[in-house]
DSSP file (Angstrom, degrees, kcal/mol; ACC not computed):
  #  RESIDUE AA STRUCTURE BP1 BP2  ACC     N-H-->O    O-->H-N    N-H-->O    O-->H-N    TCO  KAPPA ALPHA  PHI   PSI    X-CA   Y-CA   Z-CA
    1    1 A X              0   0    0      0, 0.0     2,-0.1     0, 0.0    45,-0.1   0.000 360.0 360.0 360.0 132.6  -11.1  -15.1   -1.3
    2    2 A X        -     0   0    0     44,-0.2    78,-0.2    40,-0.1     2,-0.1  -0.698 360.0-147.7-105.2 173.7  -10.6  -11.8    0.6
    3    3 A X        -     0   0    0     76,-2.2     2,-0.3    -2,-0.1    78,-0.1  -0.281   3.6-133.0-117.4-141.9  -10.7   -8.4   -0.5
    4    4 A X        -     0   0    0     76,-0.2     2,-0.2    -2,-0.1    41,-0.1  -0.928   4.7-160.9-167.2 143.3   -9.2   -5.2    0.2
    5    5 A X        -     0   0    0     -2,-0.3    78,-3.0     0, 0.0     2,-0.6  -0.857  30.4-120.5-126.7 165.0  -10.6   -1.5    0.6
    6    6 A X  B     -a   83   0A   0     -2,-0.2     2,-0.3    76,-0.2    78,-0.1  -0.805  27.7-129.9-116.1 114.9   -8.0    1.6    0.2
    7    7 A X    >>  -     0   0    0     76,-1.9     4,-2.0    -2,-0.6     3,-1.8  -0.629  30.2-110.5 -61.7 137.0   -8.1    3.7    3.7
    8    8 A X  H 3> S+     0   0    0     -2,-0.3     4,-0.6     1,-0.2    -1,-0.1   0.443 118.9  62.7 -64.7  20.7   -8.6    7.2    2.7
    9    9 A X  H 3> S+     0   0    0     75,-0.6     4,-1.4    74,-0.2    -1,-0.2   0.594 110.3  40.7 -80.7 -36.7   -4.8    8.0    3.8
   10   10 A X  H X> S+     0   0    0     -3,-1.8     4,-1.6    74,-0.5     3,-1.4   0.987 107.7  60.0 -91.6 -23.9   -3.6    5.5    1.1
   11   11 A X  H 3X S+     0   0    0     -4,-2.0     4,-1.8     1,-0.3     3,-0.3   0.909 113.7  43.6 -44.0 -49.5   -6.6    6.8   -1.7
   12   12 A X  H 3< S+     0   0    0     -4,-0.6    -1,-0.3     1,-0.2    -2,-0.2   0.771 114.7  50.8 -63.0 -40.4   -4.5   10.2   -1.1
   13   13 A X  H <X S+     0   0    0     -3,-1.4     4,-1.0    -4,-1.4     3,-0.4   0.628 103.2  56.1 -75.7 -30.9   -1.0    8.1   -1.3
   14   14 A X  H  X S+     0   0    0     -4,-1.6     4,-2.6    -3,-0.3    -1,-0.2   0.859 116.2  38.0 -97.4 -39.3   -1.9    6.4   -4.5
   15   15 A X  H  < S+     0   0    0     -4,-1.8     4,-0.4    -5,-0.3    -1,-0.2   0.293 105.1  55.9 -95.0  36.2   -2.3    9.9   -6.1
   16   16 A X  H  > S+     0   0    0     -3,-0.4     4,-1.7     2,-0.1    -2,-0.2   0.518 120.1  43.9-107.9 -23.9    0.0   11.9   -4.9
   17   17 A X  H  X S+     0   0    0     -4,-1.0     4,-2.7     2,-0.2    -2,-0.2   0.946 111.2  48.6 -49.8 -63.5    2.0    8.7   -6.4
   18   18 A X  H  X S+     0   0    0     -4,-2.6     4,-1.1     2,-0.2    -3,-0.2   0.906 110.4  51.0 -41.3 -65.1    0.3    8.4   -9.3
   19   19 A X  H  > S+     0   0    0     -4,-0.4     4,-2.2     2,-0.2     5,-0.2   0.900 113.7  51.5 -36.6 -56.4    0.7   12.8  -10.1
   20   20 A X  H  X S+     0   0    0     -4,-1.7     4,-2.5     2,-0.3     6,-0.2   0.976 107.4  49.4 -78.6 -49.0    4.5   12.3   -9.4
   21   21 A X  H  X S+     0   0    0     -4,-2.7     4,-4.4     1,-0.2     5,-0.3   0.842 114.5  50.8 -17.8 -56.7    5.0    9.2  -12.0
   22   22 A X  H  X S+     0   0    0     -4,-1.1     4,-2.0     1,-0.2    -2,-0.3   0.904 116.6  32.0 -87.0 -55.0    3.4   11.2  -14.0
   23   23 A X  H  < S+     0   0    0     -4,-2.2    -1,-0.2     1,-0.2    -2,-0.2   0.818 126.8  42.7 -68.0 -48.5    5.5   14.2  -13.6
   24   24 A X  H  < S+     0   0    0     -4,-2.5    -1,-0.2    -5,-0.2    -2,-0.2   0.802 135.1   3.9 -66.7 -53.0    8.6   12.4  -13.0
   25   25 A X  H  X S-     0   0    0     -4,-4.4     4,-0.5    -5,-0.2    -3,-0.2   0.313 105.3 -91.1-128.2  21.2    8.3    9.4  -15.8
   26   26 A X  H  X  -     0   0    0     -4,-2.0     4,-4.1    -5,-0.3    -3,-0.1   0.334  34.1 -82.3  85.6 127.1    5.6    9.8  -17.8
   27   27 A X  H  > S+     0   0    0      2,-0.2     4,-2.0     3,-0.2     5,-0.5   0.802 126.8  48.2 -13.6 -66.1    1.6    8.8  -18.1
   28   28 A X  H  > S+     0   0    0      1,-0.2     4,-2.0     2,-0.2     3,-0.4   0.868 119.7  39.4 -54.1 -84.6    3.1    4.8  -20.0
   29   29 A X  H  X S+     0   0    0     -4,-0.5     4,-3.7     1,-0.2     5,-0.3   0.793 117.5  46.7 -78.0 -44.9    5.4    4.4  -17.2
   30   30 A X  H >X S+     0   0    0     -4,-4.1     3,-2.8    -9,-0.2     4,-1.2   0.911 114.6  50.9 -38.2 -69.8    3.0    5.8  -13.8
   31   31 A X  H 3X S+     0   0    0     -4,-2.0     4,-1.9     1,-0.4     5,-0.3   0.724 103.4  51.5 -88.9 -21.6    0.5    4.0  -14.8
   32   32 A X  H 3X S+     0   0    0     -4,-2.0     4,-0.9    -5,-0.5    -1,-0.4   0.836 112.2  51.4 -64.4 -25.9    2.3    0.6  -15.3
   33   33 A X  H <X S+     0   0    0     -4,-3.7     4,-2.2    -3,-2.8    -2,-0.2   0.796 108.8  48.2 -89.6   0.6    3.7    0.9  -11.8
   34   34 A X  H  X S+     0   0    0     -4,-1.2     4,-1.7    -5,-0.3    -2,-0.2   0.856 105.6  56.8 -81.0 -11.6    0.4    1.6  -10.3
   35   35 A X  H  X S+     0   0    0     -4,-1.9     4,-1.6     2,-0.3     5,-0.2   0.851 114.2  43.9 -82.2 -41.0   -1.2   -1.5  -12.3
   36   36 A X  H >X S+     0   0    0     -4,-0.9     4,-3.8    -5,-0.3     3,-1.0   0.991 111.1  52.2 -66.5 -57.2    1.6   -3.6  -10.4
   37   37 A X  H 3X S+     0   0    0     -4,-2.2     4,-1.0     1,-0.3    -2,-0.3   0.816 113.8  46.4 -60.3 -50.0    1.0   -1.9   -7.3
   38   38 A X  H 3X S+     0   0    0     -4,-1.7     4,-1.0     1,-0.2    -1,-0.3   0.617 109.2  45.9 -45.4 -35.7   -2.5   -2.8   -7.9
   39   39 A X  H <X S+     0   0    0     -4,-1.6     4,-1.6    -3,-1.0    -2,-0.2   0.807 107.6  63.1 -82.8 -35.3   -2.0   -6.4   -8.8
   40   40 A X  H  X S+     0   0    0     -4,-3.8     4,-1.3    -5,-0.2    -2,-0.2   0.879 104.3  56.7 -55.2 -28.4    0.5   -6.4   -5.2
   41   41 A X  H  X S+     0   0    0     -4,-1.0     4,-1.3    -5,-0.4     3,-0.5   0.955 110.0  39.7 -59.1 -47.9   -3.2   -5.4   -3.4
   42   42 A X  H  X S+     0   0    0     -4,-1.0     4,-1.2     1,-0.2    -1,-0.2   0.796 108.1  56.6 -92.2  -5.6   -4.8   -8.2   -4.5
   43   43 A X  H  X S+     0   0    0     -4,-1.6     4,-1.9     2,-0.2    -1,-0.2   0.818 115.9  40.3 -67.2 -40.8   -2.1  -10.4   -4.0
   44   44 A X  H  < S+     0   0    0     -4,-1.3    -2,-0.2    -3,-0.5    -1,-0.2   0.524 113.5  56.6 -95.4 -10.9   -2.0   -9.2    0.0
   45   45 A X  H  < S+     0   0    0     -4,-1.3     3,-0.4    -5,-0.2    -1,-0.3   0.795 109.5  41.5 -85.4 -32.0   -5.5   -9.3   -0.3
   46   46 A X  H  < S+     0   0    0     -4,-1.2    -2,-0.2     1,-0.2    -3,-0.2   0.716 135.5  18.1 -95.4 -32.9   -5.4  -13.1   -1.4
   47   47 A X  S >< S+     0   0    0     -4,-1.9     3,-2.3    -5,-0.1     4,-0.5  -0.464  72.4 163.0-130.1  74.0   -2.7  -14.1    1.1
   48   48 A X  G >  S+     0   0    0     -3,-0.4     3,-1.1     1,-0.2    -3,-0.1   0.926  79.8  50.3 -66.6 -29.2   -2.4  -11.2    4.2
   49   49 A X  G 3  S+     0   0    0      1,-0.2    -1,-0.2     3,-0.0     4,-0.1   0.411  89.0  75.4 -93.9  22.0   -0.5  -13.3    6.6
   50   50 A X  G <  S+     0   0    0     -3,-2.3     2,-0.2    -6,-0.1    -1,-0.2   0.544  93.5  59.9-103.7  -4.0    2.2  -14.4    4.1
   51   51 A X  S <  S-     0   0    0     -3,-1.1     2,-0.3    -4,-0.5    13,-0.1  -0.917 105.7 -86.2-115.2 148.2    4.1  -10.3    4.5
   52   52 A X        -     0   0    0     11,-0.3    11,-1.1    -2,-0.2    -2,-0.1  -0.721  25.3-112.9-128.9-174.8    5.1   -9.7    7.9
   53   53 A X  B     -D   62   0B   0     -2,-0.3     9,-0.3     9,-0.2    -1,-0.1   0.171  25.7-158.7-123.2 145.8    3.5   -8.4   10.8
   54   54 A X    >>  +     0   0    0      7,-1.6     4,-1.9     4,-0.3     3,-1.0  -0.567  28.4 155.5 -95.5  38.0    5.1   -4.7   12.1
   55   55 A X  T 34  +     0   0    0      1,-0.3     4,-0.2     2,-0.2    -1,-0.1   0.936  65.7  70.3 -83.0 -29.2    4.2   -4.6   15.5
   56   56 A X  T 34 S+     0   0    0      2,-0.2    -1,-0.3    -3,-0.1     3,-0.1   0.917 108.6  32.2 -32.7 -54.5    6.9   -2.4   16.0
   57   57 A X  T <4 S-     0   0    0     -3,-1.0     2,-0.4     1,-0.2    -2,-0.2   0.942 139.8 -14.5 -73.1 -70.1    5.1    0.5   14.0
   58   58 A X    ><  -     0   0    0     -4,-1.9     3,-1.9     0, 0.0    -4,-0.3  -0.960  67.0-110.0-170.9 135.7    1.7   -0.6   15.1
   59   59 A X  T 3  S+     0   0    0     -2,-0.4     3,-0.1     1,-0.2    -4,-0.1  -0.367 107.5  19.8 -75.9 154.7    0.1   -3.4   16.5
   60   60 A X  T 3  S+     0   0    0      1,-0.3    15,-0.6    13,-0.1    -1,-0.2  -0.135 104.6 121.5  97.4 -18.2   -2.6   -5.6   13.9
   61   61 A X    <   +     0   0    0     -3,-1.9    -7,-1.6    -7,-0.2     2,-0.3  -0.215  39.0 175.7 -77.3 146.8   -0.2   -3.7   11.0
   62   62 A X  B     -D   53   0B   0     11,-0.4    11,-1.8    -9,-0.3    -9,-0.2  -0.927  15.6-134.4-153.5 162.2    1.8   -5.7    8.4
   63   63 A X  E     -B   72   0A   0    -11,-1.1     2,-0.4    -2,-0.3   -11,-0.3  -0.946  16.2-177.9-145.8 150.6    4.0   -4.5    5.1
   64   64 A X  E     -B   71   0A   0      7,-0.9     7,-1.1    -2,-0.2     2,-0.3  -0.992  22.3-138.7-137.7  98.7    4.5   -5.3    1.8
   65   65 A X  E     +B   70   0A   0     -2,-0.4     2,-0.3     5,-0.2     5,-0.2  -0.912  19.8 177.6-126.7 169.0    6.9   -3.7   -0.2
   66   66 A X  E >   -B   69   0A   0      3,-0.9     3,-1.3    -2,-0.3     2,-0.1  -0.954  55.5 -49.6-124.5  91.4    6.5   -2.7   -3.4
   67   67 A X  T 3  S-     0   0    0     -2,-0.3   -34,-0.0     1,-0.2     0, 0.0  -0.429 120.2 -20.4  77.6 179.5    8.9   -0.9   -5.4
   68   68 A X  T 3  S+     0   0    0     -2,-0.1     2,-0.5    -3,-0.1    21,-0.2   0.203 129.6  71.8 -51.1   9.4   10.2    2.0   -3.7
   69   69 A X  E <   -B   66   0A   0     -3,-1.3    -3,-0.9    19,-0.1     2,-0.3  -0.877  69.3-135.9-141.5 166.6    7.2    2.0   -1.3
   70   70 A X  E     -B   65   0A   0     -2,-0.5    17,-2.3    17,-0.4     2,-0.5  -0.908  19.4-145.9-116.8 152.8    5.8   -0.2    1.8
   71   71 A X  E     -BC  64  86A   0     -7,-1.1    -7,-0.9    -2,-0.3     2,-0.4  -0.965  16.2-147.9-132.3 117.7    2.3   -0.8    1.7
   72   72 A X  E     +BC  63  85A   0     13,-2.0    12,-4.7    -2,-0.5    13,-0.9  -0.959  25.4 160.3-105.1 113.3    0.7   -0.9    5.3
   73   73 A X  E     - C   0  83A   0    -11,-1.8   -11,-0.4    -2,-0.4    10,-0.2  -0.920  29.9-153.9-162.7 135.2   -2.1   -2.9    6.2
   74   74 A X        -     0   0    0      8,-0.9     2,-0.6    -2,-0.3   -13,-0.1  -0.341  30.7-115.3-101.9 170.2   -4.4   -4.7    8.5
   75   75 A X        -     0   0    0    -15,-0.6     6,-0.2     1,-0.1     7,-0.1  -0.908  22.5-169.3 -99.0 122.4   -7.0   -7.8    8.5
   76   76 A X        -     0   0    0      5,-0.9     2,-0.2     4,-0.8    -1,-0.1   0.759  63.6 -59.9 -73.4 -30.2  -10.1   -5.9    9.1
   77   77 A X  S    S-     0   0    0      3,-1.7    -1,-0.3    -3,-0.1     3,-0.2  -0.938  81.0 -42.1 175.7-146.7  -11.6   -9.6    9.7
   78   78 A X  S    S+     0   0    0     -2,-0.2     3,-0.0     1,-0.2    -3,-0.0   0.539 132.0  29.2 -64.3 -18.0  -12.1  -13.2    7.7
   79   79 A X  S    S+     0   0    0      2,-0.1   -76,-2.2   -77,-0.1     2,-0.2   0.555 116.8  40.8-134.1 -48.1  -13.0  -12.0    4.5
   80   80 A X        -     0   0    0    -78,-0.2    -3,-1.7    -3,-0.2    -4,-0.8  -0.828  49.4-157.0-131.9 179.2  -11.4   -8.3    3.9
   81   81 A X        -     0   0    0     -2,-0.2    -5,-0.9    -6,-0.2     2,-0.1   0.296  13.8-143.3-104.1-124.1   -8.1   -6.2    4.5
   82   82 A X        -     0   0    0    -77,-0.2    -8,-0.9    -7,-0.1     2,-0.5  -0.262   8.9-139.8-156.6 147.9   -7.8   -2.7    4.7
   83   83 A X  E     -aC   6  73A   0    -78,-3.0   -76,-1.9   -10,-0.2   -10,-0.3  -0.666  18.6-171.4 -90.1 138.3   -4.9   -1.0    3.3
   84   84 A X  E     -     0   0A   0    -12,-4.7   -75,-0.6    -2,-0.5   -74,-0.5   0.958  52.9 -20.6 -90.6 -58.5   -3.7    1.8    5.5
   85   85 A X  E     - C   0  72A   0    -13,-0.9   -13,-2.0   -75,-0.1    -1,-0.5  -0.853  49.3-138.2-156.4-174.1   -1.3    3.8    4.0
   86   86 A X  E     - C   0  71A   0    -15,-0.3     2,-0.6    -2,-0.2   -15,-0.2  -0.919  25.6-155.8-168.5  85.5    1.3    3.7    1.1
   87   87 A X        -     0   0    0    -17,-2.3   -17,-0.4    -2,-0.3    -2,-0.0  -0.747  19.9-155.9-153.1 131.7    5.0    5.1    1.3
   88   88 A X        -     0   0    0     -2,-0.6     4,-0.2   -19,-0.2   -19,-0.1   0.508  38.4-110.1 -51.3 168.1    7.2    6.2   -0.5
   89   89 A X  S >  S+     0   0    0    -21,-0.2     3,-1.0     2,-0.1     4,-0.2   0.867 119.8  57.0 -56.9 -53.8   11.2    5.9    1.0
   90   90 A X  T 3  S+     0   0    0      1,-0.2    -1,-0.1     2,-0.2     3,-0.1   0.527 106.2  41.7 -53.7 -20.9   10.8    9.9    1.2
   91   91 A X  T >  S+     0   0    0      1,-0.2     3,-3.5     2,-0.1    -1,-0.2   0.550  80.9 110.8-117.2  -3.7    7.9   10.0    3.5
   92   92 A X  T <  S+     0   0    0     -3,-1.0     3,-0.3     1,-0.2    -1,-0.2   0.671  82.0  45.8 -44.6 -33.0    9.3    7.1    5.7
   93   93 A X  T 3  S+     0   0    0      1,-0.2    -1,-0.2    -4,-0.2    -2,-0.1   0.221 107.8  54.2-112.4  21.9    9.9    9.8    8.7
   94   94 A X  S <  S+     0   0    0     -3,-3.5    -1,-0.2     2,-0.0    -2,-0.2   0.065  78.1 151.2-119.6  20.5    6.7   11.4    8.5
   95   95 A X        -     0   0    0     -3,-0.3     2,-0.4    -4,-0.2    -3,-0.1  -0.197  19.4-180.0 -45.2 131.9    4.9    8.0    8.9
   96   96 A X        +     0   0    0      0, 0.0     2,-0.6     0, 0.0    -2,-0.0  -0.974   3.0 178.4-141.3 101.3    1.4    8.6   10.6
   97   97 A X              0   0    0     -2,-0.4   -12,-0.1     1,-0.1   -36,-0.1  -0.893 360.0 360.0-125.6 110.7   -0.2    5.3   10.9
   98   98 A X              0   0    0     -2,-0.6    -1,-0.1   -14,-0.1   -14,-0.0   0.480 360.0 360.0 -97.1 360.0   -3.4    5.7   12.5
């Protein structure tokens, strides 16, 4: 089973997400789509090579999306992932994936 660690670009992504849910639909309703967004981690964490591959954006990158948002991430090696970044439709043409 692999895991997955949160780059600190997506830690920032997932609460600037999180803050806007909140603002936007309410504490109930944020936090149920980050708990999906969360169960979609371990899901790409349990099968990374089943979403596909981006090499267009950036090579070793693959995407997932989730909702209104793409989830970016690489196989750091056998065992873990790492999640890169996390974005929104809105932030799609300030994409920075280092």
């Amino acid at each position: 089973m692999m895991s997955y660690k949160l780059s600190p670009d997506a830690v920032d992504d997932i609460e600037r997400l999180f803050t806007f849910g909140i603002d936007r639909f309410g504490v109930s309703q944020a936090s149920k789509y980050i708990d999906g967004l969360e169960e979609r981690l371990t899901k790409i964490a349990n099968s990374p090579t089943f979403y596909p591959k981006v090499t267009h954006i950036k090579q070793g990158y693959r995407r997932s999306v989730y909702g209104i948002h793409s989830i970016y991430y690489r196989q750091l090696d056998k065992s873990r992932i790492e999640i890169m970044r996390v974005i929104g439709r809105e932030h799609m043409a300030q994409l920075s994936l280092t």
